[in-house]
ZANU-759772 format. One record per residue (C-alpha): residue number from 0; y, z, x. Coordinates in steps of 0.2 Angstrom, whole numbers, plus 5000, padded with zeros to 4 digits. Example, Ala and Ser with C-alpha at 12.3 -4.5 7.8 and 13.67 -1.06 7.14 Angstrom:
2
@i: 0, v: 4978, w: 5039, u: 5062
@i: 1, v: 4995, w: 5036, u: 5068
% end
This chain:
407
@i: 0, v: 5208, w: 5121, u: 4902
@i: 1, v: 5196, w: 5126, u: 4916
@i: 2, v: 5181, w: 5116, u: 4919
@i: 3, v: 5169, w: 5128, u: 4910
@i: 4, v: 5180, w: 5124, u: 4895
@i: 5, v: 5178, w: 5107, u: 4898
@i: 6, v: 5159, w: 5104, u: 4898
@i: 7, v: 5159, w: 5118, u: 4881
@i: 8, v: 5169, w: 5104, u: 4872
@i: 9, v: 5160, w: 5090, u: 4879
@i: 10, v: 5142, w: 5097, u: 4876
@i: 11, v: 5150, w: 5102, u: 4856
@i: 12, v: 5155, w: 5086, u: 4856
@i: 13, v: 5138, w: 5078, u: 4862
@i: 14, v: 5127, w: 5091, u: 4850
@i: 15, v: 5140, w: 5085, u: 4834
@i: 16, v: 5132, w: 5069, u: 4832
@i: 17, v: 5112, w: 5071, u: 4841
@i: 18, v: 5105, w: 5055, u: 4833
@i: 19, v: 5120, w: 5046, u: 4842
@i: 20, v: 5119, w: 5055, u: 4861
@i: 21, v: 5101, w: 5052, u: 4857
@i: 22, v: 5102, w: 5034, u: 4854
@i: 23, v: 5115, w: 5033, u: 4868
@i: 24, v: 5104, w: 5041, u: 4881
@i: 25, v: 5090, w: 5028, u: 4879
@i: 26, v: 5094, w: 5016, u: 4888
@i: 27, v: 5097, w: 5026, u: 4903
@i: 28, v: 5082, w: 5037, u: 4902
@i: 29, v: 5070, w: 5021, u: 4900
@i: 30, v: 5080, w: 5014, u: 4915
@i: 31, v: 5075, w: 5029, u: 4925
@i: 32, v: 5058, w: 5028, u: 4921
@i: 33, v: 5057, w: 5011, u: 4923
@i: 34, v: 5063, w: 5012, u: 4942
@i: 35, v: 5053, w: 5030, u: 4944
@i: 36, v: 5036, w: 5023, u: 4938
@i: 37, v: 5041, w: 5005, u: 4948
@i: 38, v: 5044, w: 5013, u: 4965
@i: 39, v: 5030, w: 5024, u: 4963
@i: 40, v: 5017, w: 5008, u: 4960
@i: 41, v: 5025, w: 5001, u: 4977
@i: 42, v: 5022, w: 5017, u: 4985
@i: 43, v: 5005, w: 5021, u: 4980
@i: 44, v: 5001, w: 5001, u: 4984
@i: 45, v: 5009, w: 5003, u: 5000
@i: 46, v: 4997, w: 5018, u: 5002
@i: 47, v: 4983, w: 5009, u: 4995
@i: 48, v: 4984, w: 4996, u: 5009
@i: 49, v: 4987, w: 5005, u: 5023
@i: 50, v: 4972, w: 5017, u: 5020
@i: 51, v: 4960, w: 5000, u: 5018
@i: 52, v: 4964, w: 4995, u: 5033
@i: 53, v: 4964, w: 5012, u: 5043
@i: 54, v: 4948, w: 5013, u: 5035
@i: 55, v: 4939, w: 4998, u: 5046
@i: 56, v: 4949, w: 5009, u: 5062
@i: 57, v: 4965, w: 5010, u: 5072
@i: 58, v: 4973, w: 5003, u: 5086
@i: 59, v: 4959, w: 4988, u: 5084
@i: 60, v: 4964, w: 4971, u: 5091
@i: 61, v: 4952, w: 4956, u: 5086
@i: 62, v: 4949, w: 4941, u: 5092
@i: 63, v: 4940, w: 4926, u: 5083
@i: 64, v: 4936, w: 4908, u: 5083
@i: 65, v: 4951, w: 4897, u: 5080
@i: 66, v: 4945, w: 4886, u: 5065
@i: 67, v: 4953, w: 4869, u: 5062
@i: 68, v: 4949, w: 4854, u: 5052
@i: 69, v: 4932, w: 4851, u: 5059
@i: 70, v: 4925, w: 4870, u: 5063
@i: 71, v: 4929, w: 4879, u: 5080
@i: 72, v: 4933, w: 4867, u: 5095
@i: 73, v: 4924, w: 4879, u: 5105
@i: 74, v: 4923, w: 4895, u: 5099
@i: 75, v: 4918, w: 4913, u: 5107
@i: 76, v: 4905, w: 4916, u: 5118
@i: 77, v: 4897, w: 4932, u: 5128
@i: 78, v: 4906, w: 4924, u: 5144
@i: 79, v: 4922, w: 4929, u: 5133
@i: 80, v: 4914, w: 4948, u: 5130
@i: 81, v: 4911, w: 4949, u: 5148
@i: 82, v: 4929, w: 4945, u: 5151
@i: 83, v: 4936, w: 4956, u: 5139
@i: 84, v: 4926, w: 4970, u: 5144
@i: 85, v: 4932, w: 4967, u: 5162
@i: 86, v: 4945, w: 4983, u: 5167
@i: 87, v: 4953, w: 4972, u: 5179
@i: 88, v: 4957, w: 4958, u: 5168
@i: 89, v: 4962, w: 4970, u: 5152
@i: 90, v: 4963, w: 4989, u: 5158
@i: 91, v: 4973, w: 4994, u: 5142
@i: 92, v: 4953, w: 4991, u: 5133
@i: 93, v: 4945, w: 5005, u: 5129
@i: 94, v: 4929, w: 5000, u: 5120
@i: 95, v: 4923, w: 4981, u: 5116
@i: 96, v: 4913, w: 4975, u: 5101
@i: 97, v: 4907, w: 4960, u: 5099
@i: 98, v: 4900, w: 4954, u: 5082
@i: 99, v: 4889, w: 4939, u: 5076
@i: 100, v: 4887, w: 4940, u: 5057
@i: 101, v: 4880, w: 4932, u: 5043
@i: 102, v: 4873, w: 4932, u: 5024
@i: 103, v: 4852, w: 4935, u: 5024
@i: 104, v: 4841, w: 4940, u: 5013
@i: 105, v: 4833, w: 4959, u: 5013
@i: 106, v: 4816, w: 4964, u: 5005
@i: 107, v: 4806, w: 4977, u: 5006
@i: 108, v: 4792, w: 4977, u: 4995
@i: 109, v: 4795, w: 4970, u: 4977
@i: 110, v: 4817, w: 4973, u: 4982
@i: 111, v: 4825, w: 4960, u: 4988
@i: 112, v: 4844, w: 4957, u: 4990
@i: 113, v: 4857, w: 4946, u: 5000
@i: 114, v: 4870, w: 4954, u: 5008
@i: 115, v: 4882, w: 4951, u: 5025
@i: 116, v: 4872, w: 4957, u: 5041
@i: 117, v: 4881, w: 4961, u: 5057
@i: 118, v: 4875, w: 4960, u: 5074
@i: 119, v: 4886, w: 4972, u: 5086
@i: 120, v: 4885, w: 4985, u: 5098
@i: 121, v: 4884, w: 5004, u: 5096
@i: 122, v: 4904, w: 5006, u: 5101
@i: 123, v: 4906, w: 4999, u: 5082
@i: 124, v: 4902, w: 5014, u: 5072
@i: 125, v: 4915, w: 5024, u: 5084
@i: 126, v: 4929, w: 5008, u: 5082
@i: 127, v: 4926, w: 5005, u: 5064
@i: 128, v: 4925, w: 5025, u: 5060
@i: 129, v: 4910, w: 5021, u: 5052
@i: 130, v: 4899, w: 5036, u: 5051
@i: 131, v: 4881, w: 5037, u: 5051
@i: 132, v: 4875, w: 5051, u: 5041
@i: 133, v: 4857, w: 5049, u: 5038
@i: 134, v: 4847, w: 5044, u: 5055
@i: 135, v: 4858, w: 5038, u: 5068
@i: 136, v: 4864, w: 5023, u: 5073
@i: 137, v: 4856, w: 5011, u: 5088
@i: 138, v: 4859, w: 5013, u: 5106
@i: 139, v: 4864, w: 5004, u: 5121
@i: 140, v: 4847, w: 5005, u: 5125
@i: 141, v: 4842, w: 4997, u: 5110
@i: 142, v: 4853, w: 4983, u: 5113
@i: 143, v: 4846, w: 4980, u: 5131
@i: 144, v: 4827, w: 4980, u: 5126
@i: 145, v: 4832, w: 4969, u: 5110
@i: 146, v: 4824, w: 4983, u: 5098
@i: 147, v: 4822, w: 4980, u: 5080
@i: 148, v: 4831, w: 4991, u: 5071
@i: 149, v: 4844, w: 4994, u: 5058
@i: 150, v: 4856, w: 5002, u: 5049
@i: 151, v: 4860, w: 5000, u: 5033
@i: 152, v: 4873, w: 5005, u: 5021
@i: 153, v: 4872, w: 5019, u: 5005
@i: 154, v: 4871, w: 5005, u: 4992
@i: 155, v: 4859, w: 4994, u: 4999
@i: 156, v: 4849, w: 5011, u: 5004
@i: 157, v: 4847, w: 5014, u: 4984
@i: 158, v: 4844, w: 4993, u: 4980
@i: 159, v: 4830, w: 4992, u: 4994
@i: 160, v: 4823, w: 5010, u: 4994
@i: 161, v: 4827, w: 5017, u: 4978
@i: 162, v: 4821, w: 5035, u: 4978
@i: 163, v: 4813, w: 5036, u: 4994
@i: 164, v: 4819, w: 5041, u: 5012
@i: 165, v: 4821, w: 5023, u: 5019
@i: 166, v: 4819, w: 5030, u: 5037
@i: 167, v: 4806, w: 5024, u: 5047
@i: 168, v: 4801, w: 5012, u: 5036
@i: 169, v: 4801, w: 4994, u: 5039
@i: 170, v: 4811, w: 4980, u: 5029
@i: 171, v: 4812, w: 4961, u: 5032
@i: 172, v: 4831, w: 4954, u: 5036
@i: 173, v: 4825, w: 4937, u: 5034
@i: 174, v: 4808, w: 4934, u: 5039
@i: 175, v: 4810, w: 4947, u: 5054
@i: 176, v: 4804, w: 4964, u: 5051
@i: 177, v: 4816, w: 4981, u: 5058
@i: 178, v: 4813, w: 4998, u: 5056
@i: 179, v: 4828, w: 5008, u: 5047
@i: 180, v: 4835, w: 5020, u: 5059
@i: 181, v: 4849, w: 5024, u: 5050
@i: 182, v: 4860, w: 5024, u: 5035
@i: 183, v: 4881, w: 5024, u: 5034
@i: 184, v: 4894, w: 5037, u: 5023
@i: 185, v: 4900, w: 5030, u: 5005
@i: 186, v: 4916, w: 5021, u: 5012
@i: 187, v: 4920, w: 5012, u: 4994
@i: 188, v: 4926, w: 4993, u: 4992
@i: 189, v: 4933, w: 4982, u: 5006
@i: 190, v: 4931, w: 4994, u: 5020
@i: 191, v: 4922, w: 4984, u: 5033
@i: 192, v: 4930, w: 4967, u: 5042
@i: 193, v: 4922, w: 4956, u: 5030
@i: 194, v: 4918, w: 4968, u: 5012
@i: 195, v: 4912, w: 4983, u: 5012
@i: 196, v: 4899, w: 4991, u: 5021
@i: 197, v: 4890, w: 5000, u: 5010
@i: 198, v: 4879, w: 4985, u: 5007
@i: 199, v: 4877, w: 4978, u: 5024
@i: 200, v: 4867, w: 4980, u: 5038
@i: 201, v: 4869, w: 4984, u: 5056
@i: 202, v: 4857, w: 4976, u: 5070
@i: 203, v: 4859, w: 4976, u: 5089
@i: 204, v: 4870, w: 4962, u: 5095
@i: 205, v: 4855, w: 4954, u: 5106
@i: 206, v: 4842, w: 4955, u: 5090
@i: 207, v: 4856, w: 4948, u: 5080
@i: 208, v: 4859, w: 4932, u: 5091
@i: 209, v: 4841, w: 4929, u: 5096
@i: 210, v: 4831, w: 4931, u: 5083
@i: 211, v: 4842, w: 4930, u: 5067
@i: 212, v: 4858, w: 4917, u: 5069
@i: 213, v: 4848, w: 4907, u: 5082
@i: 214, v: 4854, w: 4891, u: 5072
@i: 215, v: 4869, w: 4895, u: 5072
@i: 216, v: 4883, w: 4880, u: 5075
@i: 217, v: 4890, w: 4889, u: 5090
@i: 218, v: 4876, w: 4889, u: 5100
@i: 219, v: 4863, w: 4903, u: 5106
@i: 220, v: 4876, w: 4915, u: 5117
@i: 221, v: 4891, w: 4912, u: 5103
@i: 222, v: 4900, w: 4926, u: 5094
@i: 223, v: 4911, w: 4927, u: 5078
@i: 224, v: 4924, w: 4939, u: 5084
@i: 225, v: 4927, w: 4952, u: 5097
@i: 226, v: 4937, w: 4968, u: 5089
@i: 227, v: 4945, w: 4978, u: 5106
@i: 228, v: 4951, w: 4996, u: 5104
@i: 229, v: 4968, w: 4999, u: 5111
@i: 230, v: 4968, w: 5014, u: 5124
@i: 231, v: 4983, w: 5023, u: 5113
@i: 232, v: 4994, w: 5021, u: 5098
@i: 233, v: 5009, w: 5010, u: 5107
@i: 234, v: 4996, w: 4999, u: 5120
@i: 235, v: 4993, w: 4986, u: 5103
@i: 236, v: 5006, w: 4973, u: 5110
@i: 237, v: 4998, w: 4975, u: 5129
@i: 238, v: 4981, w: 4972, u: 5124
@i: 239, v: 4985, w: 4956, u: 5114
@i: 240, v: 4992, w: 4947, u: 5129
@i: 241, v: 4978, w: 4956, u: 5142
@i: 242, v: 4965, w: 4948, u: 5129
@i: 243, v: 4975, w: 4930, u: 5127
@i: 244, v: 4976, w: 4929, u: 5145
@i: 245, v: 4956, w: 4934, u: 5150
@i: 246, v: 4951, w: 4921, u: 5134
@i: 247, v: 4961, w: 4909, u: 5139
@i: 248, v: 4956, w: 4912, u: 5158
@i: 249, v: 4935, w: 4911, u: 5150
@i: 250, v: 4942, w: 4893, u: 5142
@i: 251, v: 4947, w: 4885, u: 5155
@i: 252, v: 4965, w: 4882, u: 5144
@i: 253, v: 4980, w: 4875, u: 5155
@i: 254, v: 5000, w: 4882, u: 5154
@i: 255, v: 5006, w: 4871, u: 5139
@i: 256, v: 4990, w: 4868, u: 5129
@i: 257, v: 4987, w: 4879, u: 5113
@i: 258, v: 4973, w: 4894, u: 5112
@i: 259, v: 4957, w: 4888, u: 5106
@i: 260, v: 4956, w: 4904, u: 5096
@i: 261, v: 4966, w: 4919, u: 5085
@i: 262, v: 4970, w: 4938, u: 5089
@i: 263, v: 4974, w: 4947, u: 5076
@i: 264, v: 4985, w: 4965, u: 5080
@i: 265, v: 4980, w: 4976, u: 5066
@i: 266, v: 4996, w: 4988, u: 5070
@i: 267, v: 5005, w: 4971, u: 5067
@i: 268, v: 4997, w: 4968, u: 5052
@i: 269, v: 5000, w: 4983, u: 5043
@i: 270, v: 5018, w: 4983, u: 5047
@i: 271, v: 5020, w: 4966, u: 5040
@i: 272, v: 5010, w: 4971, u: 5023
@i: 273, v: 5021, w: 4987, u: 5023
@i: 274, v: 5036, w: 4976, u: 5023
@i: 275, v: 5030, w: 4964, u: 5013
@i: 276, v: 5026, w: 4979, u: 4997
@i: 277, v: 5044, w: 4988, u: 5002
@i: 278, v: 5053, w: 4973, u: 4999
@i: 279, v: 5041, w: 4970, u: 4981
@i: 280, v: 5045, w: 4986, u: 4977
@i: 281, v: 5064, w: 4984, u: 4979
@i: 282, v: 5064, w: 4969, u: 4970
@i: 283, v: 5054, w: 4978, u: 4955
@i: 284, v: 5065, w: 4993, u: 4956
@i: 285, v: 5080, w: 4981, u: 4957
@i: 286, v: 5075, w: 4977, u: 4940
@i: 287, v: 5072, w: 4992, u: 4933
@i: 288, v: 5088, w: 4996, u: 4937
@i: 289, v: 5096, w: 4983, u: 4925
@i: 290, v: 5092, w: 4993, u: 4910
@i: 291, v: 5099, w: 5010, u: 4915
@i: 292, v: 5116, w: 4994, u: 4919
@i: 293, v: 5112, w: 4991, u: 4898
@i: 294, v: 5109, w: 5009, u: 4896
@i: 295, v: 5129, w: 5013, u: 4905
@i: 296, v: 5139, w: 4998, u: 4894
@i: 297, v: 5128, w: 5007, u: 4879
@i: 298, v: 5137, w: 5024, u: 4887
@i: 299, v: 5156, w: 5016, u: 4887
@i: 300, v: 5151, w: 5006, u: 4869
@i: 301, v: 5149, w: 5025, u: 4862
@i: 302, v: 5162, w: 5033, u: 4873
@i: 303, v: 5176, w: 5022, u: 4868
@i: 304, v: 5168, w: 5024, u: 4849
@i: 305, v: 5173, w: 5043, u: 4852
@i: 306, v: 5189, w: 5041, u: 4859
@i: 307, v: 5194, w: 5033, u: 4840
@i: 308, v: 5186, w: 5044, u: 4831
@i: 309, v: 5196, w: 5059, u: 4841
@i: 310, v: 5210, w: 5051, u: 4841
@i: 311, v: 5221, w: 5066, u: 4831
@i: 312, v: 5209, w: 5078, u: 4841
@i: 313, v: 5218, w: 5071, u: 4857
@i: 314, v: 5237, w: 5070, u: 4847
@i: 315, v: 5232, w: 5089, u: 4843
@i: 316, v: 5231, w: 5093, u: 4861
@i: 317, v: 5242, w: 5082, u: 4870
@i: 318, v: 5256, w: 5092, u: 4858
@i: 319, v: 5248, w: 5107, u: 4864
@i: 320, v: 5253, w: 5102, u: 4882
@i: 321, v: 5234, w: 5094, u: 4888
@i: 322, v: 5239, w: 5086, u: 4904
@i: 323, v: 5232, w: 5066, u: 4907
@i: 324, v: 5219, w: 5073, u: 4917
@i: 325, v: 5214, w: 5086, u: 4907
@i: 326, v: 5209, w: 5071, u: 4893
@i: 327, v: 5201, w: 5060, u: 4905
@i: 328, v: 5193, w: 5076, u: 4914
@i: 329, v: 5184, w: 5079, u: 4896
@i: 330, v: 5179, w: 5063, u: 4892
@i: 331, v: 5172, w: 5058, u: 4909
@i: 332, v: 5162, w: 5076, u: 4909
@i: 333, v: 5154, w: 5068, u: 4892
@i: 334, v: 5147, w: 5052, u: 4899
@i: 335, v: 5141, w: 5064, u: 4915
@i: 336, v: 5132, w: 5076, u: 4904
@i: 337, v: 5124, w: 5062, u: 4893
@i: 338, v: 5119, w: 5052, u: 4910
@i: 339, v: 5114, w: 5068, u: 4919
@i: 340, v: 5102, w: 5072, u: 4900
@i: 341, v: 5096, w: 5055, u: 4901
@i: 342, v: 5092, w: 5053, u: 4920
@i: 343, v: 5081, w: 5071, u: 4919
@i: 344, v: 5072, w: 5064, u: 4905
@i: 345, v: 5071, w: 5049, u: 4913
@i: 346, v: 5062, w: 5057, u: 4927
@i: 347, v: 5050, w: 5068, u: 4918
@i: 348, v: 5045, w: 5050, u: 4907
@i: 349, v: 5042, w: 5041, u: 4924
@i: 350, v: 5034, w: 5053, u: 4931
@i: 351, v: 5024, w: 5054, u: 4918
@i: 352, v: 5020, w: 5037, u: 4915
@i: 353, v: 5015, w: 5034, u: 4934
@i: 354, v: 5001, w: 5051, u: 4931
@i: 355, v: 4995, w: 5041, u: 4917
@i: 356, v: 4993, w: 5025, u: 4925
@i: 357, v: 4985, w: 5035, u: 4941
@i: 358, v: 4970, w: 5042, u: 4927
@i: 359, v: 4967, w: 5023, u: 4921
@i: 360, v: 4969, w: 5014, u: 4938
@i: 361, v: 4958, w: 5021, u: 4949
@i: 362, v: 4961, w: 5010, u: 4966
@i: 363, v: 4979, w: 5010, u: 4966
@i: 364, v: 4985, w: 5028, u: 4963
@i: 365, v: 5006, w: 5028, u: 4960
@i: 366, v: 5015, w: 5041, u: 4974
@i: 367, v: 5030, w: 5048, u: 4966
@i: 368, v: 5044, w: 5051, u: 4980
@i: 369, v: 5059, w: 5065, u: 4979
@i: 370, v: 5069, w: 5049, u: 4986
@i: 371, v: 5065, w: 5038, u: 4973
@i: 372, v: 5070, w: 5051, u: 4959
@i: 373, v: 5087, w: 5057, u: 4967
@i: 374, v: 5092, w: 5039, u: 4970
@i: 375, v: 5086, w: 5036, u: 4952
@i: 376, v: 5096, w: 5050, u: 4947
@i: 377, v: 5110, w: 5046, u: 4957
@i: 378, v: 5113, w: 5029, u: 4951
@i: 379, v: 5112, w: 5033, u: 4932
@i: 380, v: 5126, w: 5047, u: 4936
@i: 381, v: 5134, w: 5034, u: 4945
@i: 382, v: 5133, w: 5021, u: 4930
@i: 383, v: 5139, w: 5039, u: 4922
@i: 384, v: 5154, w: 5038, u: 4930
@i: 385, v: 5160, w: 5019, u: 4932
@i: 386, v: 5154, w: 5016, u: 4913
@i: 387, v: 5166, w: 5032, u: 4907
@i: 388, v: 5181, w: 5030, u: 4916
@i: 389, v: 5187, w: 5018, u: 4906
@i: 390, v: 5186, w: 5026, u: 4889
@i: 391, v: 5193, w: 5043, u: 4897
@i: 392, v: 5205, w: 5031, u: 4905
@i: 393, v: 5211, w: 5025, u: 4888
@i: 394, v: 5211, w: 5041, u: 4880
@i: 395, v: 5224, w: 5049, u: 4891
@i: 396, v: 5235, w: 5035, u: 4890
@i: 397, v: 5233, w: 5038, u: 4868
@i: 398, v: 5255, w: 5043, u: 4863
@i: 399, v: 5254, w: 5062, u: 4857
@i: 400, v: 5267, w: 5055, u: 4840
@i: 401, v: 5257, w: 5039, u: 4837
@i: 402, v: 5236, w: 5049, u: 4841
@i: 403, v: 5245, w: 5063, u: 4827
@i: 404, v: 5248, w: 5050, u: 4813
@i: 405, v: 5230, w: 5041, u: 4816
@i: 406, v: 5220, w: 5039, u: 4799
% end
């Protein structure tokens, strides 16, 4: 019997009884869709946290104050941006932002709210890809004559000034009065090193530590953190131990003794978040995969079902001169088809499923991968194959004389 043959039968076989290939292909196909729409949530979270850490820059380097049981021992100073920004001392250092930061009430007029306020530098909108797009932002020159201006993000643009061009206009941060210069592009939730910045505001380091944190337990010249940009993609790792070394240097710490303070390698970070989600998502898929396991003994349960029911059928053609293999070829092409049946409609559910989930969950959007459906697919055929030997096993070995006089 050729092989075309053998799938005719199998599929006659399969369409005789629908409600049971039906039943039988359940399992697998909610299997399937189980490990589709799984792998898909890992992948789109993966995504998810990648793009909210890209979206506060790349190739950023930060260093803060080491905190312990009583606050920073010593904590972060403009001796330790001076040292930083030193070429000689860290030349893989393209641009330095320092940043003192705190919460302080806004008001203008009859609006008030109380949102995080960041003193820093102009290189911060460049290093944070935080765009300006009404205005522009502060200058170095700004920063030198300890101007008082701001910039201010979308949301608290529409709380403080709704309905009005807030440029030019003056608002108190605290008791301190700036003038708005500028306000930044919609970036969404936890875009900025601390929330979002659509609801903060932006001053000039000097203003900031001068005439707004003065009181501040650090002292008048302390800072919170120092983000470094990296020259280039690979130069993460060089600027970490440049930096350790300079702030170490500033600290006056000894070979042996601990840092006084963190650095944090954002290229570092999102690897281990990456692998943290990847190994999540194989654990998830890991079990999704034990139903399309239910779904294969399900696959034998019926197979083996068929095999006594055909019993005389395999008599008749074993009589007719059917070789071994031509039985278990038929029987092991039946499991394949229903697996192969199962698995695409296993596929088309998880896929589906995952679109659904993307419309209701709007942070999180699931990414469907081509390797995570063929290896989907290619383990249900596998579960196909292992769960259907046996019952085509067991008919070839049925005795033509003894199938033949089967009730």
């Amino acid at each position: 019997m050729s092989i075309f043959e053998t799938i005719r039968t199998a599929l006659e076989s399969i369409t005789a009884n629908k409600l049971r290939a039906a039943l039988t292909m359940l399992g697998v196909i909610i299997g399937v869709a189980a490990v589709v729409t799984l792998l898909a949530l890992g992948a789109g979270v993966q995504t998810y946290i990648s793009s909210q850490i890209t979206k506060s820059g790349t190739n950023l380097v930060t260093v803060s104050n080491q905190f312990g049981p009583q606050g920073a021992t010593v904590g972060l100073t403009n001796k330790d941006v001076a040292a930083l920004s030193d070429k000689s001392k860290v030349p893989d250092v393209d641009a330095v932002v320092p940043m003192v930061q705190g919460d302080l009430q806004m008001t203008v007029d009859t609006n008030t709210d109380n949102q995080a306020v960041h003193g820093t530098t102009p290189n911060y909108f460049t290093v944070r890809d935080t765009a300006v797009v009404l205005g522009e932002p502060f200058t170095q020159q700004d920063v030198d004559d300890r101007n008082r201006v701001v910039v201010i993000g979308p949301t608290l643009d529409q709380e403080l000034f709704p309905n009005q061009n807030p440029l030019n206009q003056t608002m108190l941060i605290g008791s301190v009065p700036f003038k708005v210069i500028g306000v930044t592009e919609m970036k969404g939730s936890n875009s900025g090193p601390g929330g979002s910045t659509d609801v903060e505001a932006f001053v000039p380091f000097t203003v900031a530590q001068e005439k707004l944190f003065v009181k501040r337990s650090g002292g008048y010249n302390s800072v919170n953190n120092i983000t470094l940009e990296a020259s280039g993609a690979g130069k993460s790792t060089d600027v970490v131990n440049e930096a350790t070394l300079a702030v170490r240097g500033t600290h006056n710490i000894v070979p042996g003794q601990k840092d006084d303070f963190r650095i944090l390698d954002q290229s570092a970070q999102i690897v281990t978040l990456n692998t943290i989600v990847s190994t999540l998502t194989a654990f998830l898929g890991a079990i999704g995969a034990i139903s399309l396991i239910v779904g294969g003994i399900g696959i034998m349960n019926i197979m083996l079902v068929s095999v006594t029911e055909r019993t005389r059928e395999i008599g008749v053609r074993k009589a007719l001169g059917a070789k071994n293999g031509a039985i278990r070829a038929q029987f092991l092409i039946e499991a394949l088809i229903v697996t192969l049946m199962a698995g695409a409609l296993g596929v088309v559910a998880g896929v589906g499923l995952s679109f659904i989930i993307g419309k209701l969950e709007t942070s999180v959007v699931p990414v469907v991968q081509a390797s995570s459906v063929l290896a989907a697919v290619g383990v249900s055929v596998f579960i196909g194959v292992v769960f259907g030997l046996y019952p085509a096993w067991r008919a070839s070995l049925l005795v033509p004389v003894e199938a033949l006089r089967y009730e």
